[in-house]
VEXDREN-2710 file (C-alpha; in Angstrom, 1 decimal):
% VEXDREN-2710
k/r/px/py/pz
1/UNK/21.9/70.4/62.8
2/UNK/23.0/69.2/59.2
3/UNK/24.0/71.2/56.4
4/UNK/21.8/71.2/53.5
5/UNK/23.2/70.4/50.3
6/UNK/22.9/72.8/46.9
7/UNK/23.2/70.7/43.6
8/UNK/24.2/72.7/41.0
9/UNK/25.1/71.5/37.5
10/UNK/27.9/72.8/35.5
11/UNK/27.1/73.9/31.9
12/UNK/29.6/72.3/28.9
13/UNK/31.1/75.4/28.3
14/UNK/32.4/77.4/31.4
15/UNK/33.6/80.3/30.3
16/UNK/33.7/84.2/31.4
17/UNK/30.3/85.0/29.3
18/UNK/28.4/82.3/31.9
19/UNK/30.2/83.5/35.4
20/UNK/27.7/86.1/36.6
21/UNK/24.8/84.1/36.3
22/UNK/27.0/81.1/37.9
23/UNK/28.3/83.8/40.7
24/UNK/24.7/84.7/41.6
25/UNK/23.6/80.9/41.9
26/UNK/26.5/80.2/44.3
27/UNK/26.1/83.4/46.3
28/UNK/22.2/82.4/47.0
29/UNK/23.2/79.3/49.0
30/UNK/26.2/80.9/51.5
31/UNK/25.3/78.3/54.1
32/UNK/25.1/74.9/52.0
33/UNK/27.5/72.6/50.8
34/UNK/27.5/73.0/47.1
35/UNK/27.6/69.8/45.3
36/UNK/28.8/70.5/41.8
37/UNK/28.1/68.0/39.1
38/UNK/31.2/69.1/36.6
39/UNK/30.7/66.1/34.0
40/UNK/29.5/68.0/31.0
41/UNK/32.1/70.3/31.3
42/UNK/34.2/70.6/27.6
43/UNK/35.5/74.0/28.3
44/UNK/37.0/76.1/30.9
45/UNK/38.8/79.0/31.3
46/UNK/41.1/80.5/33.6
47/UNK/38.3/83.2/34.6
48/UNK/36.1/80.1/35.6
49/UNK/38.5/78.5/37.9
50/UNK/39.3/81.3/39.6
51/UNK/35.9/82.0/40.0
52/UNK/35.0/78.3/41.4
53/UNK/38.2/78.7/43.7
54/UNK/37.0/82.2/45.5
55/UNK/33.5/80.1/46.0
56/UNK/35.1/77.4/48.1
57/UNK/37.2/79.5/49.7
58/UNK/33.5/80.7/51.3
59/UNK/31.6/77.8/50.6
60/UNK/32.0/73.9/51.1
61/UNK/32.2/72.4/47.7
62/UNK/31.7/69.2/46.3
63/UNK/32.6/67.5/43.3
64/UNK/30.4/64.9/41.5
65/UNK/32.0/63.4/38.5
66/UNK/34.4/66.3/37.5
67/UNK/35.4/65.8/33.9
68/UNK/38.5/65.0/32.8
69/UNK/38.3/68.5/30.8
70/UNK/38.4/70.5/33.9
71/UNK/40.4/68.5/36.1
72/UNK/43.1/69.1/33.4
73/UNK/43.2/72.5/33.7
74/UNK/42.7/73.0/37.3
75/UNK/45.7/71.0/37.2
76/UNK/47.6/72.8/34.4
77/UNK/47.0/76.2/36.6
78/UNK/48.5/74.2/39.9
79/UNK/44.4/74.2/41.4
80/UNK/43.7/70.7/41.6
81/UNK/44.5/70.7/45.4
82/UNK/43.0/74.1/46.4
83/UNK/39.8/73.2/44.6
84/UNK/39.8/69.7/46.0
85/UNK/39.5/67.9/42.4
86/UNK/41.5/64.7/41.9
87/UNK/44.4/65.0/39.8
88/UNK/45.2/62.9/36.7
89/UNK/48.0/61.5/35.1
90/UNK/49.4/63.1/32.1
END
């Protein structure tokens, strides 16, 4: 049997105020591979990341077009291989 796939798409500002609502999607699809569209994201903070990493520690997730944005600071945090996002060049 395949997994089903969950597309969920990542607001421009990801931030502690839109984490519940984000936690709640995530925990509603436990046994799907979460494809997360991260290309509008302008703003992340630490709270968010951790957030994204304790969801694939449970759940499969991939990553369509991750902006450059949050890729940066997955990377400044040492996340980018733990959250499986590719790492740029600075």
């Amino acid at each position: 049997m395949t997994q089903s796939v969950y597309c969920l798409k990542l607001p421009t500002t990801l931030t502690l105020t839109q984490l519940h609502a984000l936690q709640i999607e995530c925990q509603q699809h436990p046994s799907e591979t979460l494809q997360i569209d991260a290309e509008a994201v302008e703003h992340v903070d630490t709270a968010a990341l951790q957030l994204l990493l304790a969801v694939s520690q449970v759940i499969h997730i991939e990553w369509e077009n991750p902006s450059l944005v949050l890729c940066a600071a997955a990377q400044t945090l040492g996340l980018t291989q733990l959250l499986k996002l590719p790492p740029i060049n600075v």
